[in-house]
C-alpha positions as CSV (number, residue, x, y, z in Angstrom):
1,X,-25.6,-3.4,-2.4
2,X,-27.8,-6.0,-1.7
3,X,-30.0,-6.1,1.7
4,X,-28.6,-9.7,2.5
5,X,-24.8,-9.9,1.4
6,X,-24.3,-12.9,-1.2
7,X,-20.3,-13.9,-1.6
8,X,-19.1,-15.5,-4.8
9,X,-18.6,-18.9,-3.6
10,X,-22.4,-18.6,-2.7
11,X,-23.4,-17.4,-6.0
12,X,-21.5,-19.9,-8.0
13,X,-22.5,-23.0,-5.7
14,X,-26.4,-22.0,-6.9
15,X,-25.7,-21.3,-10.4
16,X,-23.0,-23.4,-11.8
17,X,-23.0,-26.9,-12.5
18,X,-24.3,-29.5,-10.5
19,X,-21.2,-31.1,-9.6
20,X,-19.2,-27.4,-8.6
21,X,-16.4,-27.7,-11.3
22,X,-17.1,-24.3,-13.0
23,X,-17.6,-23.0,-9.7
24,X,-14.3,-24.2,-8.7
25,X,-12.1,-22.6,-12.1
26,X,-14.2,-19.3,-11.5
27,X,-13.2,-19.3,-8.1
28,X,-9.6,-20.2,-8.8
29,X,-10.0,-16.7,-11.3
30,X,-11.3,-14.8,-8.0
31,X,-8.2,-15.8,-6.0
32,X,-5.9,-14.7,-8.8
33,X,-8.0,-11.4,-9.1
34,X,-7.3,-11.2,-5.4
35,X,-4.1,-11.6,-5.9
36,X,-3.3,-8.9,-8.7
37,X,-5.1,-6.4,-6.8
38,X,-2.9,-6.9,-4.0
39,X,-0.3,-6.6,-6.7
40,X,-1.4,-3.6,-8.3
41,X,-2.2,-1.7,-5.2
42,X,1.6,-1.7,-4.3
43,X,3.4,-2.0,-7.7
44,X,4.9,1.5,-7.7
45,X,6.5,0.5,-4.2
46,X,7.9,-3.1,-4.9
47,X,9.4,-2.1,-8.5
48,X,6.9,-3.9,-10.7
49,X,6.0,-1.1,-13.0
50,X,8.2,-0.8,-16.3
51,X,8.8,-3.1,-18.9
52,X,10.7,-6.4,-19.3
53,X,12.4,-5.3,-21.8
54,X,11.0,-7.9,-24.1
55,X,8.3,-7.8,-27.0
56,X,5.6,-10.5,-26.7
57,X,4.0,-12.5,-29.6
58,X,1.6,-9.7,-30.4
59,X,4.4,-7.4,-31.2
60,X,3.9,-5.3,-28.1
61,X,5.9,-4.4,-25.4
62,X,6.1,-6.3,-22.1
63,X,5.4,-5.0,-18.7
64,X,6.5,-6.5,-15.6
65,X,3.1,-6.7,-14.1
66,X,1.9,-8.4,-17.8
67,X,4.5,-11.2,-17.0
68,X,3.5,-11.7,-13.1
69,X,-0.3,-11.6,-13.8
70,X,0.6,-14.3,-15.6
71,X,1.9,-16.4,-13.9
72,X,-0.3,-16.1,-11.0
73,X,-3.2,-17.1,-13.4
74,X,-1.3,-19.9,-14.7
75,X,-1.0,-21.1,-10.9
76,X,-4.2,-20.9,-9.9
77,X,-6.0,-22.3,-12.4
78,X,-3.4,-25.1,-12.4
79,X,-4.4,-25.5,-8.6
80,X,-7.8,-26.7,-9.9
81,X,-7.1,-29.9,-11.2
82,X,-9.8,-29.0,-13.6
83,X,-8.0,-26.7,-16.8
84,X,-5.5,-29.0,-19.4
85,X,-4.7,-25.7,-21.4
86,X,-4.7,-22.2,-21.5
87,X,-4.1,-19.2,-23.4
88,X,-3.0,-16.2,-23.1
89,X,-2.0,-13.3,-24.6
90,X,1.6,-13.4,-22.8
91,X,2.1,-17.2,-24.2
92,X,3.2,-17.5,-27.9
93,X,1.4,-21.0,-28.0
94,X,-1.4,-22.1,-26.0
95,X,0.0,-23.9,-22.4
96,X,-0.7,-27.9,-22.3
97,X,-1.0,-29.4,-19.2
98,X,-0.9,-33.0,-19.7
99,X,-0.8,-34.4,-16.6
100,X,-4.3,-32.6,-15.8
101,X,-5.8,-33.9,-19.1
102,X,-7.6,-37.7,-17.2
103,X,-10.1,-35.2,-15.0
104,X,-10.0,-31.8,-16.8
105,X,-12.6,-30.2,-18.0
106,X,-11.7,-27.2,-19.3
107,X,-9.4,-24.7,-21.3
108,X,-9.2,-21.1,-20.0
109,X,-8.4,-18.1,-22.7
110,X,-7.4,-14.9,-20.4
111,X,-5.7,-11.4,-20.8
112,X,-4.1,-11.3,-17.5
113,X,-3.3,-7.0,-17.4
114,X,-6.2,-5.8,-20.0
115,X,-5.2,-2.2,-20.8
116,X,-1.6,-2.6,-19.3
117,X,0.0,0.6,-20.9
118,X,-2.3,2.5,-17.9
119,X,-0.5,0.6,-15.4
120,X,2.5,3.5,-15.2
121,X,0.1,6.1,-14.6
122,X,-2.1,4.6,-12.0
123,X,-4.8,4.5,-14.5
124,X,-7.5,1.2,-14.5
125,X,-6.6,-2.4,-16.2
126,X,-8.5,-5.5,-15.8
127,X,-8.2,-9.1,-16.0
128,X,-10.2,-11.1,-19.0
129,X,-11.2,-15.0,-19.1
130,X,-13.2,-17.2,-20.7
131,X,-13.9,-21.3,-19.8
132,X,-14.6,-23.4,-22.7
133,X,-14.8,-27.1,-22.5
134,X,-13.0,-29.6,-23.2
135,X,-13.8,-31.6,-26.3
136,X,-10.8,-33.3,-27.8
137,X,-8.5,-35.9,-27.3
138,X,-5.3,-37.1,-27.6
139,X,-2.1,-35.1,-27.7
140,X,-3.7,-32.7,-30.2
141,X,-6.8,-32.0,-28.3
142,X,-5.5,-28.4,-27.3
143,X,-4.9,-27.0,-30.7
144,X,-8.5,-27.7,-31.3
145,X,-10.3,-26.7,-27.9
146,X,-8.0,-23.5,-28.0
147,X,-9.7,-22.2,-31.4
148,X,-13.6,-23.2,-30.2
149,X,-15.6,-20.3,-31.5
150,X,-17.0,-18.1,-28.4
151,X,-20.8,-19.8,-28.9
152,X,-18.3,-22.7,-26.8
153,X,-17.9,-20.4,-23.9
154,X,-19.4,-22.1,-20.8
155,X,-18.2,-18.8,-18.7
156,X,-16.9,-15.8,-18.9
157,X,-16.1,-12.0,-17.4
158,X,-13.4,-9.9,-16.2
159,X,-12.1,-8.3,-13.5
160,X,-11.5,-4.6,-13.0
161,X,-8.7,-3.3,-11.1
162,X,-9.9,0.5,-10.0
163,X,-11.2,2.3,-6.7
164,X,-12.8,-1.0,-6.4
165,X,-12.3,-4.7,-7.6
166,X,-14.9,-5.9,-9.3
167,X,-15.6,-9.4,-10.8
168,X,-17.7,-9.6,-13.7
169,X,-19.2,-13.0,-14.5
170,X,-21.3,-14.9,-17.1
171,X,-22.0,-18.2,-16.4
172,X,-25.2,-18.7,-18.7
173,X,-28.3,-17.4,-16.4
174,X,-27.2,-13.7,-17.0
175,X,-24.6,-11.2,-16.1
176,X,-23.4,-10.4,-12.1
177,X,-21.2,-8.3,-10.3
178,X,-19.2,-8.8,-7.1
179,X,-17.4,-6.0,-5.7
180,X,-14.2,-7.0,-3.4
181,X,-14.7,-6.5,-0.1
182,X,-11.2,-6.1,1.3
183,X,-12.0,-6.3,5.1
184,X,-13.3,-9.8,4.9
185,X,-11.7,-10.8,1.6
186,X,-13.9,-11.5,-0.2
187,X,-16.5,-11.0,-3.7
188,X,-19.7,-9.9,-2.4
189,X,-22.3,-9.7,-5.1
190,X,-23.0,-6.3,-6.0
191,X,-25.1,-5.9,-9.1
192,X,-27.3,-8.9,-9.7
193,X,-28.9,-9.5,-13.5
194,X,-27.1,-6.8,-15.1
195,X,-29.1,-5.7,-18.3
196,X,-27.1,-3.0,-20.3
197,X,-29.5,-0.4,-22.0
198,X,-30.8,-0.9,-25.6
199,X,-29.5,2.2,-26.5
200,X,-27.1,4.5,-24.9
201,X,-25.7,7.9,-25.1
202,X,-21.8,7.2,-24.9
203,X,-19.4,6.1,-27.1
204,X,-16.1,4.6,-26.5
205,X,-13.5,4.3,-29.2
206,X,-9.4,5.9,-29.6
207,X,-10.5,8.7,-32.2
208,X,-6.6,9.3,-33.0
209,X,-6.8,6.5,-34.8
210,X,-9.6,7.6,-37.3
211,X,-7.4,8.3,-40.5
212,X,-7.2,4.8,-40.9
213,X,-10.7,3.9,-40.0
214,X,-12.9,2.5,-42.8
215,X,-15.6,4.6,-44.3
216,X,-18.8,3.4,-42.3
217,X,-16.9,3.4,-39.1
218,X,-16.1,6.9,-39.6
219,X,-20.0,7.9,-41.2
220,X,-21.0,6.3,-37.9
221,X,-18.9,7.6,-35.6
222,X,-19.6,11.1,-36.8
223,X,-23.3,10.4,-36.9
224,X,-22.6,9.8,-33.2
225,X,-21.2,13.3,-32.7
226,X,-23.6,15.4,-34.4
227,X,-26.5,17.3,-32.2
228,X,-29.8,15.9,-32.9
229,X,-32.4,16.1,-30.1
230,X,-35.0,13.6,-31.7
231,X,-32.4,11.2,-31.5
232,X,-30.6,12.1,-28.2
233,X,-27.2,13.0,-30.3
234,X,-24.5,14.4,-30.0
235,X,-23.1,11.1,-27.9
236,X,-20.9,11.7,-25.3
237,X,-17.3,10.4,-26.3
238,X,-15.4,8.6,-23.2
239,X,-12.3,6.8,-23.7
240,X,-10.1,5.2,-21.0
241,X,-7.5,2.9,-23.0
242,X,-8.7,0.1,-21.2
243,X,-11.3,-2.8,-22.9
244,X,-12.4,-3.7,-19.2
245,X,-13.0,0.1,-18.0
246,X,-14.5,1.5,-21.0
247,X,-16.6,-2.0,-22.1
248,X,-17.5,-1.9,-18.0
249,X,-19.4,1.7,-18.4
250,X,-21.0,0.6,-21.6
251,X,-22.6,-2.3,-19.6
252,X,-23.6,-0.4,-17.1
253,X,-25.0,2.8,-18.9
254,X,-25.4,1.4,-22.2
255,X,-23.7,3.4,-25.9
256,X,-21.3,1.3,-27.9
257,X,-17.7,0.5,-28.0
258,X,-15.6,-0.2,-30.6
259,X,-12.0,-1.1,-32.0
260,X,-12.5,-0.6,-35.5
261,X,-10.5,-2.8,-38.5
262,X,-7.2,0.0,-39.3
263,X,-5.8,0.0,-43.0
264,X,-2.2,-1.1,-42.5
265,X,0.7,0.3,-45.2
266,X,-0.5,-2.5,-47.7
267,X,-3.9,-1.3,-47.7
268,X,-5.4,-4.1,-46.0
269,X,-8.0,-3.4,-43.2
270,X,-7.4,-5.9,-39.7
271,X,-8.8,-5.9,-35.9
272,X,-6.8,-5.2,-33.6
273,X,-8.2,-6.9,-30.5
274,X,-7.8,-10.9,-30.2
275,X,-10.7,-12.5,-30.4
276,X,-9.9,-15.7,-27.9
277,X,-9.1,-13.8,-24.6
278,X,-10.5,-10.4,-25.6
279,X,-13.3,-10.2,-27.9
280,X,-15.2,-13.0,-27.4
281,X,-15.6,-13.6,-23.5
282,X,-16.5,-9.7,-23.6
283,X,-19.1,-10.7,-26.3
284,X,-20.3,-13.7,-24.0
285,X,-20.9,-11.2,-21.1
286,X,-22.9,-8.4,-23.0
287,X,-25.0,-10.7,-25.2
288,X,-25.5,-12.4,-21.6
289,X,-27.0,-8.8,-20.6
290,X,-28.6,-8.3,-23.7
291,X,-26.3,-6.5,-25.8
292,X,-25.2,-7.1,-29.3
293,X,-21.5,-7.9,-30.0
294,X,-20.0,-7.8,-33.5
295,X,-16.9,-7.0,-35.7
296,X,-19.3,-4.7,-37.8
297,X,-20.4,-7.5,-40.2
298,X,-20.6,-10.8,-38.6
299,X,-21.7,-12.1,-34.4
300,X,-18.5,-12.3,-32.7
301,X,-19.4,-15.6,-30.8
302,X,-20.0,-17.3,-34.2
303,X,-16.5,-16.6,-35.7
304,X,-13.9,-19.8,-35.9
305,X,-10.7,-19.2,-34.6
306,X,-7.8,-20.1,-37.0
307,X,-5.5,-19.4,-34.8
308,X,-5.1,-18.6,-30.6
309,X,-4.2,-15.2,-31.5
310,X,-6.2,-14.1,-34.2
311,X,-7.5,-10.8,-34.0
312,X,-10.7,-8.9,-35.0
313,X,-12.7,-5.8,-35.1
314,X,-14.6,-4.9,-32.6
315,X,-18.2,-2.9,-32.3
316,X,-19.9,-4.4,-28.9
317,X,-22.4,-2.6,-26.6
318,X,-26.6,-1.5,-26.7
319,X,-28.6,-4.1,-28.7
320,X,-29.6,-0.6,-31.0
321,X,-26.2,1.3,-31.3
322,X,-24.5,-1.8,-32.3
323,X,-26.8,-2.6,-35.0
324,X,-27.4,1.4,-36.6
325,X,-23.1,0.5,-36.4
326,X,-23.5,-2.5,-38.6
327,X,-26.0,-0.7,-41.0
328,X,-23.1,1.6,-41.8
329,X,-21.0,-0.4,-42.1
330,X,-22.8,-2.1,-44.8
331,X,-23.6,1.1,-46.4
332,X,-27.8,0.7,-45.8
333,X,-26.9,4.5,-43.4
């Protein structure tokens, strides 16, 4: 940790906007992370873990925690004065807030419980978000500032729930970490101008799902795994089932993650993470430490939305790993 302690409030007041409205949405995020974390820490006790019962627009089961994150980031954003829509993974259309629209300035994209089917085992989740601004107007203006592409993104970062919270943040002059400080309350910067490796030596990716990998990712990934000591293979494979966790380590140490495109029954290969409130804010943050995000063929932050949900491949991580990962793809490995 730093010699002198810097809180987030601190930070953002000497790196956000002049006039303290990012600062304020950010730290509207950092209360809800606060909040969550409280959440979490007790969930098994106050009967939040388990499921709703209900499936949510993606198709996936919900879990009581999913729907309660949610809310809690709904209400503190709202709080700000400063967001006229959201979205979320847990809302099948984006959320308009009309009555904010005269002095808002932004739209939030978040993933309140990143990595939620951990949560009955204790294991680490996260919290996801992105800013963008607001452009539009009118009654329509959501549906377009709700599919910006993620080169829009004026902030972005996550927050990981483990044996410490830590918030993540991008805000345009680099990549910072504050680690909750649960005495006092409060983010206390704890890793200042992150820069993640240009190559690593760890690779994060659900290998059970291979079989219906295509044919570069699976040339890659078993490039990755076999022993060469000019190149510092075999990679060490390390897989939590969480975005945050496992993208978390890769900024740190450097190596690559990735949630390939999977062949469904007609043939067709898709991604599987969504690009609003998963793919692209991640992107934001490593590019931000100077990493390379991609779905294999194309910059992540350059895709256009076409809708708040869509999803894509993902191969994000090390400036070098990401790009030998894009060279198979194509087929030039």
């Amino acid at each position: 940790m730093n010699d002198v302690a810097v809180s987030l409030s601190q930070h953002l007041r000497a790196v956000a906007a002049p006039t303290g409205d990012l600062a304020l949405v950010l730290g509207q995020l950092a209360v809800a992370g606060k909040l969550v974390a409280r959440e979490l820490a007790r969930a098994a006790l106050s009967g939040r873990l388990g499921t709703t019962g209900g499936i949510n627009v993606q198709g996936e089961v919900v879990k009581k925690l999913d729907l309660w994150a949610n809310d809690v980031m709904v209400q503190a954003l709202e709080a700000s004065h400063l967001v006229c829509g959201m979205v979320s993974e847990e809302m099948d259309e984006p959320l308009h807030l009309p009555d904010r629209c005269a002095q808002a300035k932004y739209v939030v994209c978040f993933d309140p419980v990143d990595g939620s089917s951990n949560l009955d085992v204790n294991g680490v989740v996260g919290t996801i978000f992105s800013i963008r601004p607001k452009q539009g107007r009118g009654a329509d203006h959501l549906k377009a500032d709700a599919m910006q592409p993620g080169s829009a993104q004026v902030a972005a970062g996550y927050i990981m729930y483990g044996p410490s919270t830590m918030l993540v943040c991008a805000a345009g002059r680099g990549v910072d970490a504050f680690t909750l400080e649960p005495t006092i309350g409060e983010f206390i910067r704890s890793h200042e101008k992150i820069q993640i490796p240009s190559r690593g030596h760890i690779y994060s990716v659900n290998e059970a799902r291979a079989p219906v990998w295509q044919p570069g990712i699976l040339r890659f990934v078993d490039y990755l795994r076999a022993p060469d000591q000019a190149t510092g293979r075999p990679y060490t494979a390390r897989y939590v089932g969480s975005m945050v966790a496992d993208l978390h380590r890769t900024l740190l140490e450097g190596g690559v993650f990735l949630y390939p495109a999977e062949a469904g029954e007609d043939g067709k290969s898709s991604g599987k993470l969504r690009l609003q409130y998963e793919a692209a804010p991640m992107a934001f943050v490593v590019e931000q430490a100077g990493g390379k995000a991609s779905t294999g063929s194309e910059r992540i932050l350059d895709i256009h939305p076409t809708s708040p949900h869509q999803r894509v491949p993902v191969v994000i991580g090390s400036r070098d790993d990401v790009a030998l990962a894009e060279e198979f793809v194509a087929g030039r490995h």
